[in-house]
C-alpha positions in Angstrom: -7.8 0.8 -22.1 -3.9 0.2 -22.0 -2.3 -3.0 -22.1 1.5 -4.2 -21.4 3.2 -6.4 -23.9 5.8 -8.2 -21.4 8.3 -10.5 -24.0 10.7 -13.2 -22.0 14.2 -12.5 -22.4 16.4 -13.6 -19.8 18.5 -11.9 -17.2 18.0 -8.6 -15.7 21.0 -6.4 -14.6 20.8 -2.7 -13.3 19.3 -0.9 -11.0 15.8 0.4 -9.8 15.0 3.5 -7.7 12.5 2.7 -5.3 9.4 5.2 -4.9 8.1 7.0 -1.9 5.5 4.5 -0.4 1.7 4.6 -1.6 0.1 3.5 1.4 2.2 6.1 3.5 1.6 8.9 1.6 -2.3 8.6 1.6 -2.3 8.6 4.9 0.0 11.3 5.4 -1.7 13.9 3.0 -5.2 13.6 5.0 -2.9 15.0 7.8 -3.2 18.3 6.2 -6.6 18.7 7.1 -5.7 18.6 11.2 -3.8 22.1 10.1 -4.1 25.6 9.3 -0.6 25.6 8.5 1.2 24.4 5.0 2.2 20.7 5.2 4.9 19.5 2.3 5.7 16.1 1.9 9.1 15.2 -0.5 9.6 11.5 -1.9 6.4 11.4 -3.2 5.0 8.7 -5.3 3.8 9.5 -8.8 0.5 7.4 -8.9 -3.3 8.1 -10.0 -3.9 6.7 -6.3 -2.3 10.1 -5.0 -4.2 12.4 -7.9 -7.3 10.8 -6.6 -6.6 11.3 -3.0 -5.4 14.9 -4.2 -8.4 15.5 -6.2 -10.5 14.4 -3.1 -8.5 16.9 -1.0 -9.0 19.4 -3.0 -12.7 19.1 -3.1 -13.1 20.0 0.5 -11.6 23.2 -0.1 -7.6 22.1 0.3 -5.1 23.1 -1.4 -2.6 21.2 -3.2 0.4 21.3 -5.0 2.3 19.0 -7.3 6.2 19.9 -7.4 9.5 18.9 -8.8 7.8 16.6 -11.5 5.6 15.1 -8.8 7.8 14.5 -6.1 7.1 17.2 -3.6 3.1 17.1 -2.5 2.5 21.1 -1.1 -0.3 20.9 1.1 -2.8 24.0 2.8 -5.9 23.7 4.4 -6.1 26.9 5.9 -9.8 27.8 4.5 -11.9 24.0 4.1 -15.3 25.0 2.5 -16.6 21.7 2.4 -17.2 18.5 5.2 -18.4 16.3 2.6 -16.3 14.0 0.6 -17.9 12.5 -2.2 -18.8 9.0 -3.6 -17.8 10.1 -7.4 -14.8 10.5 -6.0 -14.4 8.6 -2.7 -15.6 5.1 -5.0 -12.4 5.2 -6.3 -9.6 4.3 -4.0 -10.2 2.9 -0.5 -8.1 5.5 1.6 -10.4 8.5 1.2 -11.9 7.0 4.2 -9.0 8.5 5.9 -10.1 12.3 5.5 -12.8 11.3 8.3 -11.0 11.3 11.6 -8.9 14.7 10.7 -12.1 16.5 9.7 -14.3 15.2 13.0 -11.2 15.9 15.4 -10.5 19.4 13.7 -14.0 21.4 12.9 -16.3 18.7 14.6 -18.5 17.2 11.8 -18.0 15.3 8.7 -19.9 13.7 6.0 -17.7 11.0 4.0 -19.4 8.3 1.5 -18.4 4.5 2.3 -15.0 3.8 0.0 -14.7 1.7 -2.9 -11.0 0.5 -4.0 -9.4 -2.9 -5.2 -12.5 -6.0 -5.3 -10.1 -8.1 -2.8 -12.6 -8.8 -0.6 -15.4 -6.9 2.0 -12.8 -5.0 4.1 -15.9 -3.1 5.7 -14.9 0.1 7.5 -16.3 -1.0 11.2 -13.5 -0.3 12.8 -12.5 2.9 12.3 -16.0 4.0 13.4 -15.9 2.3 16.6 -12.6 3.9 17.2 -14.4 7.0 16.4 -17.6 6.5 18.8 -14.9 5.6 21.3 -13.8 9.4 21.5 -17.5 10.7 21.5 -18.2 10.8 17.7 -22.4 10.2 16.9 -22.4 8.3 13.6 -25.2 7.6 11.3 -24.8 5.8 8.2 -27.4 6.4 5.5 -27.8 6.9 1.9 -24.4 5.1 1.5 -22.8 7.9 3.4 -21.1 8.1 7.1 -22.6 11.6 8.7 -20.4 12.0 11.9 -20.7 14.5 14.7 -17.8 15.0 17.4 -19.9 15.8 20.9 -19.2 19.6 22.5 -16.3 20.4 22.8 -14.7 18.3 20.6 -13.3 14.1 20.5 -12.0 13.1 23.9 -9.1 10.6 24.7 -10.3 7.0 25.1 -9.4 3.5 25.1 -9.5 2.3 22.1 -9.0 -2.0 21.8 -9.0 -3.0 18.2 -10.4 -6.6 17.6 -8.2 -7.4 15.1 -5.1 -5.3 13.7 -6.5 -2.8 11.0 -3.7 -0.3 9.3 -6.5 2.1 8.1 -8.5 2.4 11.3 -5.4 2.9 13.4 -4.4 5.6 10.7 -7.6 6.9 11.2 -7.8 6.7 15.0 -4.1 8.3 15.3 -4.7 11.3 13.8 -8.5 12.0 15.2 -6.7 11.3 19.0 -4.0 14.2 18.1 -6.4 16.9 18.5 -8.7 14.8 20.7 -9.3 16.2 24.4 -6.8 13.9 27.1 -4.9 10.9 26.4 -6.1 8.1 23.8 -4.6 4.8 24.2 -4.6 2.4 20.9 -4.8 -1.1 21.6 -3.7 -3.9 19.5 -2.9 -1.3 16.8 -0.7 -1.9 13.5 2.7 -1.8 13.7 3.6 -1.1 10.0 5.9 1.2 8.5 3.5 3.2 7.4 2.2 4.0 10.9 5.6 4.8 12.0 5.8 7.4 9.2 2.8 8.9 9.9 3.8 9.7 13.6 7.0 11.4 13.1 5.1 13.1 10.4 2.5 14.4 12.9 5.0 14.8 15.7 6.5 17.4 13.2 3.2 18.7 13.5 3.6 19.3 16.9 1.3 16.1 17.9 2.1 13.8 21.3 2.6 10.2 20.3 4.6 7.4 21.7 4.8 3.7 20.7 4.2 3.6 17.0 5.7 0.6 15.9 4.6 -1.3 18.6 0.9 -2.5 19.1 0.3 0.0 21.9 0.2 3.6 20.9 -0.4 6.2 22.9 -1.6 9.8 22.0 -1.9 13.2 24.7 -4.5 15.3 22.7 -3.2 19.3 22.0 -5.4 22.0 21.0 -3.9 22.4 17.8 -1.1 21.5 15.4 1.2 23.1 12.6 2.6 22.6 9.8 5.6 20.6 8.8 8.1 19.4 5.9 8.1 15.3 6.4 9.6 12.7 3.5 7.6 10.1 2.5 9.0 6.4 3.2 10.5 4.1 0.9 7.7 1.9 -0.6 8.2 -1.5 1.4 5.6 -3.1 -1.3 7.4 -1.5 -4.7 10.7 -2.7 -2.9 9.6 -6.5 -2.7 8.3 -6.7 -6.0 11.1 -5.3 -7.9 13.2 -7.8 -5.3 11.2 -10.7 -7.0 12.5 -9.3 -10.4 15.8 -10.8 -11.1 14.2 -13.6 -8.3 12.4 -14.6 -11.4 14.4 -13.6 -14.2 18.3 -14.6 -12.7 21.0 -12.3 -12.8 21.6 -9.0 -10.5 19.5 -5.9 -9.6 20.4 -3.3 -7.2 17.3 -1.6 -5.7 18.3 2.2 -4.7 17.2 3.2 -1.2 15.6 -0.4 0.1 16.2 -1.1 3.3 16.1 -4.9 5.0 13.9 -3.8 8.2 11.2 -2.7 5.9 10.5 -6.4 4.4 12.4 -8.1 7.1 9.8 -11.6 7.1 9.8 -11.5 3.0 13.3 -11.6 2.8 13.0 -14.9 5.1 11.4 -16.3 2.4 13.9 -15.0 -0.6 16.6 -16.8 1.4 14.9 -19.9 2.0 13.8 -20.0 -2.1 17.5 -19.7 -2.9 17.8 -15.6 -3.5 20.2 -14.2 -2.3 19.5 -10.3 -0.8 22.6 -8.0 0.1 22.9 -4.4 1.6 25.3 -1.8 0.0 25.6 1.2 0.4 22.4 2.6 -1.4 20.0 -0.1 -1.0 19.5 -3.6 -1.5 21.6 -5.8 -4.2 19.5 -9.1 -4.9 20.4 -11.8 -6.8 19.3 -15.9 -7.4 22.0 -17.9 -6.2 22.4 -21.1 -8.4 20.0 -23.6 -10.3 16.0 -23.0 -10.4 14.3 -21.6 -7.1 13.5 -23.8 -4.2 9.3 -24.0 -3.1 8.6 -22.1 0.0 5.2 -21.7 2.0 4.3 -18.6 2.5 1.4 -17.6 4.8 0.4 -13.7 5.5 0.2 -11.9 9.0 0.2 -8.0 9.6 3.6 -6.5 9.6 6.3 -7.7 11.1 4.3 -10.6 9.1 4.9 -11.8 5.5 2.8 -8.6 3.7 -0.3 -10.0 1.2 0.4 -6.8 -0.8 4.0 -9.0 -1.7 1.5 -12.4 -1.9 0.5 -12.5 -5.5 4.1 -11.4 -6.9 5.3 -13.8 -4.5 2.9 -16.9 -6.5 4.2 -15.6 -9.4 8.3 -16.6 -8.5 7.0 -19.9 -6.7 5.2 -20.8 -10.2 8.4 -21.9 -11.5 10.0 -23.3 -8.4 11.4 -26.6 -7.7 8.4 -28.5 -5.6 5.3 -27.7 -4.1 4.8 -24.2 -2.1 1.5 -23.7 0.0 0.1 -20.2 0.0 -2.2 -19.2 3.0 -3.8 -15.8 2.4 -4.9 -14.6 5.9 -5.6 -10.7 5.4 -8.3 -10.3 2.9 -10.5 -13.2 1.2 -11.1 -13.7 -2.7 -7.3 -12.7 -3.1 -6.4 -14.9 -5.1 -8.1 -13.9 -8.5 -4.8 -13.6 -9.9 -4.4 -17.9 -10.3 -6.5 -18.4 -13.0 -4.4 -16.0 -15.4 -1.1 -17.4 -14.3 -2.5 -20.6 -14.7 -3.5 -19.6 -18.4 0.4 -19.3 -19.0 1.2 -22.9 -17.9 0.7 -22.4 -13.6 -0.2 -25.3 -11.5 -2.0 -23.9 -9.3 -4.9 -25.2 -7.2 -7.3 -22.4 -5.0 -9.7 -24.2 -1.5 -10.7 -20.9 0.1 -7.8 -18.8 1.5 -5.4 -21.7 0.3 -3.2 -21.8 -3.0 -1.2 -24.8 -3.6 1.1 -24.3 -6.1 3.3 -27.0 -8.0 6.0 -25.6 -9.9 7.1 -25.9 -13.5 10.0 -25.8 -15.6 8.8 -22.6 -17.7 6.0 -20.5 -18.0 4.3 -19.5 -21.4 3.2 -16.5 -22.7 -0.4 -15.5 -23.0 -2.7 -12.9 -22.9 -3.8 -12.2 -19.5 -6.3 -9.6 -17.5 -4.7 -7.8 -14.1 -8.0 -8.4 -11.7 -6.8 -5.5 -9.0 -3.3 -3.7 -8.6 -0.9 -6.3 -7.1 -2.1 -9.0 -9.3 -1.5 -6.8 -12.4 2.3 -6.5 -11.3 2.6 -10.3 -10.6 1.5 -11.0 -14.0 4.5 -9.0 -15.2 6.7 -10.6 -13.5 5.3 -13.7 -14.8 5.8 -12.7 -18.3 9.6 -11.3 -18.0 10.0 -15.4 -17.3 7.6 -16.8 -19.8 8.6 -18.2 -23.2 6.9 -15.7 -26.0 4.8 -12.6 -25.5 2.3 -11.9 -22.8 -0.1 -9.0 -22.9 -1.5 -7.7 -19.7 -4.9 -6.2 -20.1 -6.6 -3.8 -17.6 -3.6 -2.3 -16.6 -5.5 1.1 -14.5 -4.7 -1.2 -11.6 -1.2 -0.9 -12.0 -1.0 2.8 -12.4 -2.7 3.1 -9.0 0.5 1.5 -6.8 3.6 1.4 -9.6 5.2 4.5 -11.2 7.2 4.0 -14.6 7.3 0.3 -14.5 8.2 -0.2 -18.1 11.0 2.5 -17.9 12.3 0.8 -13.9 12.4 -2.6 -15.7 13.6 -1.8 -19.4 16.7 -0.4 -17.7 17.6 -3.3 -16.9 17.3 -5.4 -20.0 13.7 -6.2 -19.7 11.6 -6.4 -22.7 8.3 -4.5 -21.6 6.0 -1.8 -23.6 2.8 0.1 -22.9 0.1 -0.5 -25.8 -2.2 2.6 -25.6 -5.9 1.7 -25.5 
C-alpha cells in the first residue's frame, strides 16, 4: 500500500491547475444512462473515484471512453444489458447510488446494492428513495439491495419536500424528474455547484429545468432526451485545499482556473485568518499576509455554507494559528478522525461530539501518520509541508479517490513531497 513522504521546507511559489470537479462529474456520467445518444464530458478529473464509477457504468452494458490522457469521458448507452449494479463494485464509492433514478425514469426498473464510500459517518440513502416513491417508484430493500419498479407508464411529476438539504438525493431526484411524466417540483433542494453543473449538462440534453442554484427546482418531464458535449466544473473542493497551501506554508501560489463564487463562505474565513485571496486573470492568486495566521471558527452548512469537504484541511492551517479556533462539524458525524494524527505531530486539539477545539502552536512536527478517509489524507499533507522533519502519510488509496497528481501540483512549487510504492 503507498505511502507519501511530505518533508517541511518552507515557502511555496508557482502555480497549480485545478481539476475538473469529482463530485460533479459522478453525477454527470450517470446522466448517460437517461440517453440513447453519445454524451462527452471534457475537464474531466483523473481519479480512481471516476474508474470506479466508469467500471460501474460499464457493467450495465455502457459504454465508455477515456480520452486525451483522461480528460475527455465518451459516454454511450444506447444498448444497456443489465439493471443491476453490483455490491463488488457499488461498495466502493458512495455515488453509484446515483445510477438509480436514470435507470428507473428511463427503462422502468432497477436493481442497485446499498453504497459504501468514505467511513465519515451513516449518511443512509433515505432520501433519495422517498424522492423516488414520490414519483410512483415501488421499492423493496432486501438482501442488501434496493429493487425498484417505476408504476405503468413510467415516474410522474410530484412534489418532492426534502427534510433536510441532501446533494445526492437531489442529484438523484433531478435526473429521474427529466423523463418523469408532468412537472416535479424539488423542495428544499441543494444549491451546490455541482447541481448547477448537472442542469445545464441535462438541459444540453434537451431536459426542462429551472431554479438550480436555488433551493426550489423545478423540472417539466419530456419523453426523451439526447446527447450532448458538457465540461466538467472546476473542483470547488481541490481549489480550497491547494488555497490552504501557501495558507500554511507562506509565500504565493496562483491557482489556474479558481473562481471566488465557487468557495465564496471559505474565502470569508481565509480573510479573517490573515490570507490574502486575489483574482487575475486565470484564477485565483493566494497568499498569507504578514506574521503567523490568526484563529478563526469555522462551522459547516450546505453550500453557500462553509463546505466540510474543506473542514479537515481547514484544522490542519488553524493547527498552527495564533489562538483558539472552534470547529463545528454539522454535515456528517465521526468526521473528525483526522485529530488524533495531527495531534501525533504536536496538534492541540480537543474532539466533544461534532466539536473540535483547537489551540494553536508555534510548529508542527513530523511523524508518521495514517489518512482515515480522503479529505483527511490531504489535510495531513498539508500538515507535513509545515512540519519540522519528515512525515509519512500511510493509507494513501483515499487520496487517489478525490486528488489527481498531488505530488507533481505541489513539487512544482517547491514542495518536498514523494510517493513510496507499497
Amino acid at each position: 500500500m503507498d505511502s507519501i513522504l511530505v518533508k517541511g521546507n518552507g515557502e511555496l511559489r508557482g502555480q497549480i491547475p485545478i481539476a475538473g470537479a469529482k463530485n460533479a462529474c459522478l453525477a454527470l456520467m450517470p446522466a448517460t444512462l437517461l440517453s440513447d445518444e453519445p454524451l462527452t464530458l471534457t475537464n474531466a478529473p483523473r481519479l480512481s473515484d471516476i474508474r470506479t464509477m466508469t467500471q460501474l457504468l460499464q457493467s450495465l452494458g455502457a459504454e465508455v471512453a477515456s480520452l486525451q490522457g483522461g480528460q475527455v469521458l465518451a459516454l454511450s448507452s444506447h444498448a444497456l444489458t443489465d439493471h443491476r449494479a453490483d455490491y463488488d463494485i457499488v461498495r466502493k464509492m458512495r455515488a453509484s447510488i446515483l445510477v438509480l433514478g436514470p435507470m428507473l425514469a428511463r427503462d422502468g426498473h432497477a436493481v442497485v446494492s446499498l453504497p459504501g464510500g468514505c467511513a465519515i459517518g451513516a449518511r443512509p440513502v433515505d432520501l433519495h428513495l422517498k424522492a423516488l416513491e414520490a414519483m410512483g417508484a415501488e421499492l423493496d430493500l432486501r438482501d442488501g439491495y434496493i429493487h425498484a419498479k417505476a408504476p405503468a407508464g413510467g415516474l410522474k411529476g410530484a412534489r418532492v419536500v426534502f427534510p433536510l438539504v441532501s446533494v445526492g438525493a437531489t442529484e438523484n431526484a433531478l435526473m429521474a424528474a427529466t423523463l418523469a411524466k408532468g412537472t416535479t417540483v424539488l423542495e428544499n433542494a441543494a444549491r451546490e455547484p455541482e447541481i448547477v453543473d448537472l442542469a445545464r449538462c441535462l438541459r444540453r440534453m434537451g431536459a426542462r429545468i429551472e431554479g438550480e442554484g436555488s433551493s426550489t427546482i423545478t423540472i417539466e418531464g419530456v419523453d426523451r432526451l439526447g446527447g450532448a458535449t458538457h465540461p466538467v466544473v472546476t473542483d470547488r473542493i481541490e481549489l480550497g485545499t491547494y488555497m490552504l497551501a501557501p495558507a500554511i506554508c507562506g509565500g504565493e501560489v496562483e491557482l489556474l482556473g479558481g473562481r471566488i463564487e465557487l468557495v465564496g463562505a471559505f474565502c470569508e474565513k481565509l480573510d479573517a485568518a490573515g490570507i490574502s485571496v486575489e483574482e487575475t486573470e486565470r484564477g485565483l492568486r493566494v497568499a498569507r499576509r504578514n506574521g503567523r495566521v490568526k484563529a478563526v471558527d469555522v462551522m459547516t452548512e450546505p453550500f453557500p455554507g462553509f463546505p466540510t469537504d474543506l473542514q479537515a484541511q481547514m484544522m490542519a492551517l488553524l493547527c498552527t494559528a495564533e489562538g483558539t479556533s472552534v470547529l463545528e462539524e454539522r454535515i456528517f458525524e465521526n468526521r473528525f478522525m483526522h485529530a488524533p494524527e495531527l495531534t501525533r505531530m504536536g496538534a492541540r486539539i480537543e474532539v466533544h461530539g461534532g466539536t473540535a477545539t483547537v489551540t494553536g502552536v508555534e510548529k508542527l512536527r513530523g511523524a508518521p501518520v495514517m489518512a482515515t478517509d480522503l479529505r483527511a489524507s490531504v489535510s495531513l499533507i498539508l500538515a507535513g509541508l509545515a512540519a519540522e522533519g519528515e512525515t509519512i502519510v500511510s493509507r494513501v488509496y483515499h487520496l487517489d479517490r478525490g486528488y489527481e497528481r498531488v505530488e507533481e501540483k505541489l513539487s512544482a512549487c517547491g514542495a518536498q513531497i514523494r510517493r513510496i510504492p507499497g
